[in-house]
N, C-alpha and C positions, 0 to 999 in steps of 0.2 A: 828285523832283518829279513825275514823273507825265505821263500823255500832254496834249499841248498841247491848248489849245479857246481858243475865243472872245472867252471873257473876260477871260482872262489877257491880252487888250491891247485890254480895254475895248471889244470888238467883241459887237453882238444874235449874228450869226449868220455863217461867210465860209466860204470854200471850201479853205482850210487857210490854215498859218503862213506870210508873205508873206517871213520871213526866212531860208526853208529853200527857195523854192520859184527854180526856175532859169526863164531866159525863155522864153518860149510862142510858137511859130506868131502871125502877124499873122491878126485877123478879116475875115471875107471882107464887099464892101459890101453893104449891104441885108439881113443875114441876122441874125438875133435868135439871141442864144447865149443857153442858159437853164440856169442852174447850179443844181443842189437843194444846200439848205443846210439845217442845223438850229438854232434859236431855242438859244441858250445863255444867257441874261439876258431876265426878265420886265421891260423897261422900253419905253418910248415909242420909236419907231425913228423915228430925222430926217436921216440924213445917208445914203450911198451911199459905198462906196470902189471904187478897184481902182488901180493902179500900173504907167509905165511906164516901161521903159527907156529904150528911145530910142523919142524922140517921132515922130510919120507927119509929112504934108503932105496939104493939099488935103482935109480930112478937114470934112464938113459934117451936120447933121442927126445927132448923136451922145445917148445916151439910158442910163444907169442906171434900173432900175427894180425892182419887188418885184413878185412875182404870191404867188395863193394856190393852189395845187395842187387845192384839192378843190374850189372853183369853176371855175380858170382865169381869176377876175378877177386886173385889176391895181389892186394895194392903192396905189402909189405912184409918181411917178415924178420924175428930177430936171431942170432946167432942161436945153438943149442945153450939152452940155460938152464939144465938138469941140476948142475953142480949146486947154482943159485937154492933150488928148489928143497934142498938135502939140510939148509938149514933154515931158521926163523929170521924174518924179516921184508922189509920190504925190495921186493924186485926190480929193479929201474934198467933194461935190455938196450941197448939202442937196435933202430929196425935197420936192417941191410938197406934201405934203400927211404930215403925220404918220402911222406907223400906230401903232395901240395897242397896247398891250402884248400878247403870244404867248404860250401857255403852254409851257414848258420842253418842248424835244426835239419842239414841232411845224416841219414839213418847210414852207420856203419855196421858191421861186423867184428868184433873183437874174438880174435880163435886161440883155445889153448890146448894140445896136446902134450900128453907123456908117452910116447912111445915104449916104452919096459917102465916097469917097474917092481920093486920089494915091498915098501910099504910107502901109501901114497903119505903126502904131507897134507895137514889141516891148513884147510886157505881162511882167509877173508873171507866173507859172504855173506849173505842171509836170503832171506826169503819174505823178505821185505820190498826188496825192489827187484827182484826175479821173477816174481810168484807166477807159475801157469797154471795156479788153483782153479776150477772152475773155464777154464779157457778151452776153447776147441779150437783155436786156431789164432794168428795176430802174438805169437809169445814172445816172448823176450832172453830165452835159453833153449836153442834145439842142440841135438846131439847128432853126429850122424850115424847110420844104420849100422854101417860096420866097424871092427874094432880092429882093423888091422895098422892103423897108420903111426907111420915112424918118423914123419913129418908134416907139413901143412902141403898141399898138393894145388898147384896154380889155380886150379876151376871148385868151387865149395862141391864137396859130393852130396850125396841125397841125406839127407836129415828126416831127423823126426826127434816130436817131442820127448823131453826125458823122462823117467819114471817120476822122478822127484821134481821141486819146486826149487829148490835152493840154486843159487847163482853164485859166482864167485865173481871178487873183486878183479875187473880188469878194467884198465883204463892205458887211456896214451895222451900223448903231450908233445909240448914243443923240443 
């Protein structure tokens, strides 16, 4: 069969295969995790995922969303889905706003914030297909500088690498 992707379970674009990938570091509150992905299916993108194990508490102001890399706009975002996050399973959001179709193998942004939280929930993830081991630069998880945001904000603010290598499962779809 060949190396996995995307489409092989009906996903536009995700951060690898959600069935191989072990649980992830909880996200820290107010900080916008920003995962590069790549468009693998030209179609209309309406939905948001990501997956958790065991669900947080106390978790408020919660956000999927999509940017464009070569503007820094954000193309998409979905309703608060905090409530989603509080228990185990998979998250399927749909986004405020469709985005059009991407042409094959162009680089997105997949963003997820928790604005409050009590105790965060263990995602999907690994450090398998995240890893910025060894990298100075080119990653595939930045985080940005500051921890104040209580939603996803129209233009990506300034990022930087995160302490750690783990990534969390996000993907989006038709």
């Amino acid at each position: 069969m060949g190396a996995w992707s995307p489409a092989q379970l009906n996903l536009i674009a995700a951060t690898g295969d959600p069935a191989i990938m072990p649980s992830t570091p909880g996200l820290s509150p107010g900080v916008i995790y920003v995962n590069r992905v790549y468009v693998d299916q030209t179609v209309p993108t309406r939905i948001a995922m990501t997956a958790v194990i065991t669900g947080g508490a106390g978790i408020t102001n919660s956000y999927l969303g999509v940017y464009d890399p070569a503007d820094g706009k954000l193309l998409a975002t979905t309703a608060d889905i905090s409530a989603q996050l509080q228990a185990g399973g998979i998250i399927k959001a749909p986004l405020t706003t469709e985005v059009p179709p991407q042409p094959m193998n162009k680089e997105l942004w997949i963003a997820i914030v928790m604005g409050g939280v009590g105790k965060s929930p263990a995602f999907v993830g690994g450090r398998e297909y995240g890893t910025n081991l060894g990298q100075t630069g080119d990653f595939r998880l930045w985080v940005t500088a500051d921890n104040h945001f209580t939603s996803l904000p129209t233009a990506i603010p300034q990022l930087r690498a995160p302490a750690h290598g783990s990534i969390p499962f996000v993907a989006v779809g038709p």
